[in-house]
C-alpha positions as CSV (number, residue, x, y, z in Angstrom):
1,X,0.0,0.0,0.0
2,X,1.7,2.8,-1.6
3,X,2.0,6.3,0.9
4,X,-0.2,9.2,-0.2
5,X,1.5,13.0,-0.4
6,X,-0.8,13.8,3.0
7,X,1.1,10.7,5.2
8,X,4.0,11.6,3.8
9,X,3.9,15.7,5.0
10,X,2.1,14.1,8.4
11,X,5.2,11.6,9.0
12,X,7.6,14.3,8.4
13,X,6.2,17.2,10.4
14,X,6.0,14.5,13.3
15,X,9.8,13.5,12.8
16,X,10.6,17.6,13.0
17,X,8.4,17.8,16.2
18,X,10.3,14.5,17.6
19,X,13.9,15.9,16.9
20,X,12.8,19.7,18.2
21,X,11.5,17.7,21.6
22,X,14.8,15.7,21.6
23,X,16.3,19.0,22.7
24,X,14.3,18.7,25.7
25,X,13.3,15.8,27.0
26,X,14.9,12.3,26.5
27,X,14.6,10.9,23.3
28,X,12.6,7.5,24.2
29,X,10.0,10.3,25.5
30,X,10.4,12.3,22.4
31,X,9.8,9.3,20.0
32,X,7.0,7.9,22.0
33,X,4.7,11.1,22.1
34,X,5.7,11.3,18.2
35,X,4.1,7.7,17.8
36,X,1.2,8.9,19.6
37,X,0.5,12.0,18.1
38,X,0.8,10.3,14.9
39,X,-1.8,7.8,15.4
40,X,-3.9,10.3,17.1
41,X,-3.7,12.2,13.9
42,X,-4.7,9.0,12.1
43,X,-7.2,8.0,14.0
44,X,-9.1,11.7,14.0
45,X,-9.1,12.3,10.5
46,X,-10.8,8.3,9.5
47,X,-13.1,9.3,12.2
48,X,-14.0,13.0,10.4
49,X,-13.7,11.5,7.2
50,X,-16.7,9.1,8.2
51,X,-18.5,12.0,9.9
52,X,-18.4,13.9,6.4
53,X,-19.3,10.8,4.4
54,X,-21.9,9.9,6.5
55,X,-23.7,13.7,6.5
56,X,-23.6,13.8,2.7
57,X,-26.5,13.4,0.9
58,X,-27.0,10.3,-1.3
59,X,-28.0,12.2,-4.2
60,X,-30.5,14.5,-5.7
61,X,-34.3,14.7,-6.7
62,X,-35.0,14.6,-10.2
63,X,-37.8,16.3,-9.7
64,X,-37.2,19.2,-7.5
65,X,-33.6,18.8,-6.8
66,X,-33.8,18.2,-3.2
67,X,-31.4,16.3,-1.5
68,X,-32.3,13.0,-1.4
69,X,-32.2,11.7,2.9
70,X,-32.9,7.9,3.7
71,X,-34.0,7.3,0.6
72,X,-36.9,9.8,0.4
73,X,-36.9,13.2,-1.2
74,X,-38.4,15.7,2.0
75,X,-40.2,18.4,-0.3
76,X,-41.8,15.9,-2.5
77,X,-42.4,13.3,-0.5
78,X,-44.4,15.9,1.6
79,X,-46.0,17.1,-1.2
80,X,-47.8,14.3,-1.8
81,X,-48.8,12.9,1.6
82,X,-50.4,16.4,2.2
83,X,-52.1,15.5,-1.1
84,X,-53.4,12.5,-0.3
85,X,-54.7,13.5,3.3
């Protein structure tokens, strides 16, 4: 599984943050907060990556251009139950 340009920038921002702590604070500490900050990275952007996906709509009415949600388009789909009451 080739590397993408975003992973790439992400792993070497982290190594510069890991050899400016290094200065600091011992460098098991340094590397081990770099591991961790990486995979916190990781693991927050699949999370807002599914948020987005998930709150996108499926697609659009053909009709009236609504966004389509579960399904169903909401201006149509009222239009005719309030017909058919």
């Amino acid at each position: 599984m080739p590397f993408k340009k975003r992973e790439i920038i992400l792993i070497l921002g982290i190594l510069f943050l890991m050899i400016g702590m290094m200065s600091f604070i011992a460098p098991i500490y340094a590397v081990s907060i770099a591991i961790v900050i990486y995979f916190g990275v990781r693991v927050f952007v699949g999370r807002r990556k599914k948020q987005i996906q998930e709150s996108i709509v499926k697609g659009a009415c053909s009709v009236c251009g609504q966004g389509i949600i579960k399904n169903k388009c909401p201006n149509c789909d009222k239009l005719k139950d309030s017909r058919s009451a």
